[in-house]
N, C-alpha and C positions, 0 to 999 in steps of 0.2 A: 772787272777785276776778278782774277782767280786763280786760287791758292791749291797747288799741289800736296798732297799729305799721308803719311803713314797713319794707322789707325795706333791711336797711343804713345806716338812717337813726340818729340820735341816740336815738331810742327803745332801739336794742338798749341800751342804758345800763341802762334799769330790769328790760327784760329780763332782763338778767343780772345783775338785783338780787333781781327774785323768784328765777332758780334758785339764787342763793345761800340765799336764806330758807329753801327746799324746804317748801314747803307747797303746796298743791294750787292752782292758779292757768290760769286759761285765757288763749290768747293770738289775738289776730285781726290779719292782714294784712290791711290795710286801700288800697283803692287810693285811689289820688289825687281819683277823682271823689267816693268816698264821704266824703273828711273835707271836703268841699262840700256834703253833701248835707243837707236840714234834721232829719233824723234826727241826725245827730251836730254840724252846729252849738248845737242845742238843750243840750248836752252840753259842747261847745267850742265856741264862739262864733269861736276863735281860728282854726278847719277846718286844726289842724297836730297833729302827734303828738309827744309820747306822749301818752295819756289812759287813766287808770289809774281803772274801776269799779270801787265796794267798796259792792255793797248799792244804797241809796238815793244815795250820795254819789262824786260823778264830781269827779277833780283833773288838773289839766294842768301839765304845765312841769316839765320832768325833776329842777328843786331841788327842788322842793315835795313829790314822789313819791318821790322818794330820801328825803327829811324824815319822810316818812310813814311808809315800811316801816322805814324804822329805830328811830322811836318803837316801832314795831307789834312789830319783833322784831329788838330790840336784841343778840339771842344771833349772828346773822348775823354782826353786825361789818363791815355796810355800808363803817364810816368806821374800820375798823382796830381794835386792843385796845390801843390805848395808852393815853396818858395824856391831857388833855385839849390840853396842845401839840400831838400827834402826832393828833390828832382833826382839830383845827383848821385842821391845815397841809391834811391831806384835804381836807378842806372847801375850800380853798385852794386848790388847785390843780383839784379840781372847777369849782370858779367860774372859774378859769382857762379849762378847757376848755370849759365852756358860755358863758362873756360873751364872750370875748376869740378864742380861736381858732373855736369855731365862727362867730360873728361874719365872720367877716373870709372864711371858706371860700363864705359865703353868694353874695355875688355872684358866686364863682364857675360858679355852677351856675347862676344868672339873673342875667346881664347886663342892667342896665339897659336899656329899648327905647328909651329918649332920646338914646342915643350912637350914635354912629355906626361902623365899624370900624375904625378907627383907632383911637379913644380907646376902646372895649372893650377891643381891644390892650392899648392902655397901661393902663388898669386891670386889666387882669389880669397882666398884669405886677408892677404895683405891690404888690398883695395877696400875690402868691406871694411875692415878696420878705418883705413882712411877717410872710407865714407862716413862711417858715424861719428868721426872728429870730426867733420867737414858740418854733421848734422847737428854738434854742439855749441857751434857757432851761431847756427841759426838756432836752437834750442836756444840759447842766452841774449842775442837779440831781441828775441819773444817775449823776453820778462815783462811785464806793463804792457805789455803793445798785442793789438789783435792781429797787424801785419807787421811786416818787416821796415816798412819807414814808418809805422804807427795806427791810426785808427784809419785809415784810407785804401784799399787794397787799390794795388799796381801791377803792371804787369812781372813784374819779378815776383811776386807772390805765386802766380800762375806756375812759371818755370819751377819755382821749388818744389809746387805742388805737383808737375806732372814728374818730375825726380821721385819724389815721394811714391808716387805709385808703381813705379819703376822696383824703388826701394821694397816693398812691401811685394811686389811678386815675385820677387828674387828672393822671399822668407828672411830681408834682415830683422835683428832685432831693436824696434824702436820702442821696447815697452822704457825705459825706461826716457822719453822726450814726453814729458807730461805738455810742456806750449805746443810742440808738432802736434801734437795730437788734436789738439781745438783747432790749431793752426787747419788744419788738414778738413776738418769740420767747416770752416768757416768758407774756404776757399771752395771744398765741393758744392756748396752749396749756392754760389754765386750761380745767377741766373744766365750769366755767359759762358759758362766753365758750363753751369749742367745742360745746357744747348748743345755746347759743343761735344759733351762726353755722349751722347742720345744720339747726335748724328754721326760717332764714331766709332757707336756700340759697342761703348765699354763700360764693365759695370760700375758702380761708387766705389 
């Protein structure tokens, strides 16, 4: 098995689903020209990461890959040991952080070329705004709880967290999310998460 990936990017996600799995799993950093290249659009048509090989059978889009290893090895506990509520909300808030916040982080990083500076200005403006409504949601989720479905970290915690660093290189302001902030603690510090961030040399 082996996972294609950006250093930092939304890929670390499944990254640090396989070192949850612990099974033998190879990992490639991949640069930007190569998920262009027709070698791997053959593969992803989409030329974005992740893309998770298994054999004969190449899958993209970090729901579907998370979908996969959890079928494949459901002892992991990708989506938690609850019950099927507490699965669900997982899943829930994963979707959260893949449709919704990383969405919105996108134009960040590519500003439309149709605008002019000004109105990149104000669209980014706008978005960061959106983003830290986006982070008060999970700021208030947090109340009582160490993670997002509760005292269990899942892989939607991951995804928030690699947003969160996202968040914090782009200088927004999260002084005032007192939960994100343990939040953020808690998750760095996970023994899968700090694997993964060492083999993709990036700092805490």
């Amino acid at each position: 098995m082996k996972l294609y990936y950006l250093n930092g990017a939304c890929s670390m996600v499944p990254h640090t689903a396989l070192e949850w799995v612990g099974k033998p799993y190879e990992a490639e950093s991949a640069s930007r020209e190569f998920i262009k290249s027709p070698e791997y659009l053959a593969l992803n048509p989409q030329g974005s990461v992740p893309l998770l090989v298994d054999g004969d059978f190449a899958l993209s889009q970090n729901m579907a890959i998370l979908y996969y290893l959890d079928q494949l090895h459901p002892e992991a506990k990708l989506f938690g040991s609850g019950d099927a509520q507490s699965r669900a909300l997982a899943v829930r808030w994963l979707s959260f952080a893949n449709s919704d916040l990383h969405k919105t982080f996108s134009p960040l990083f590519h500003a439309p070329s149709t605008l002019d500076e000004a109105g990149k200005a104000a669209l980014q403006e706008s978005l960061r705004q959106n983003i830290l409504r986006m982070y008060q949601q999970v700021e208030t989720q947090l109340a009582g709880r160490d993670y997002v479905t509760g005292d269990e970290i899942t892989i939607a915690d991951v995804y928030i967290y690699v947003t969160l660093r996202w968040a914090r290189a782009l200088g927004l302001d999260l002084s005032g999310f007192s939960n994100l902030a343990l939040f953020y603690q808690r998750v760095s510090s996970n023994a899968g998460v700090e694997a993964v961030r060492n083999a993709e040399g990036l700092p805490v």
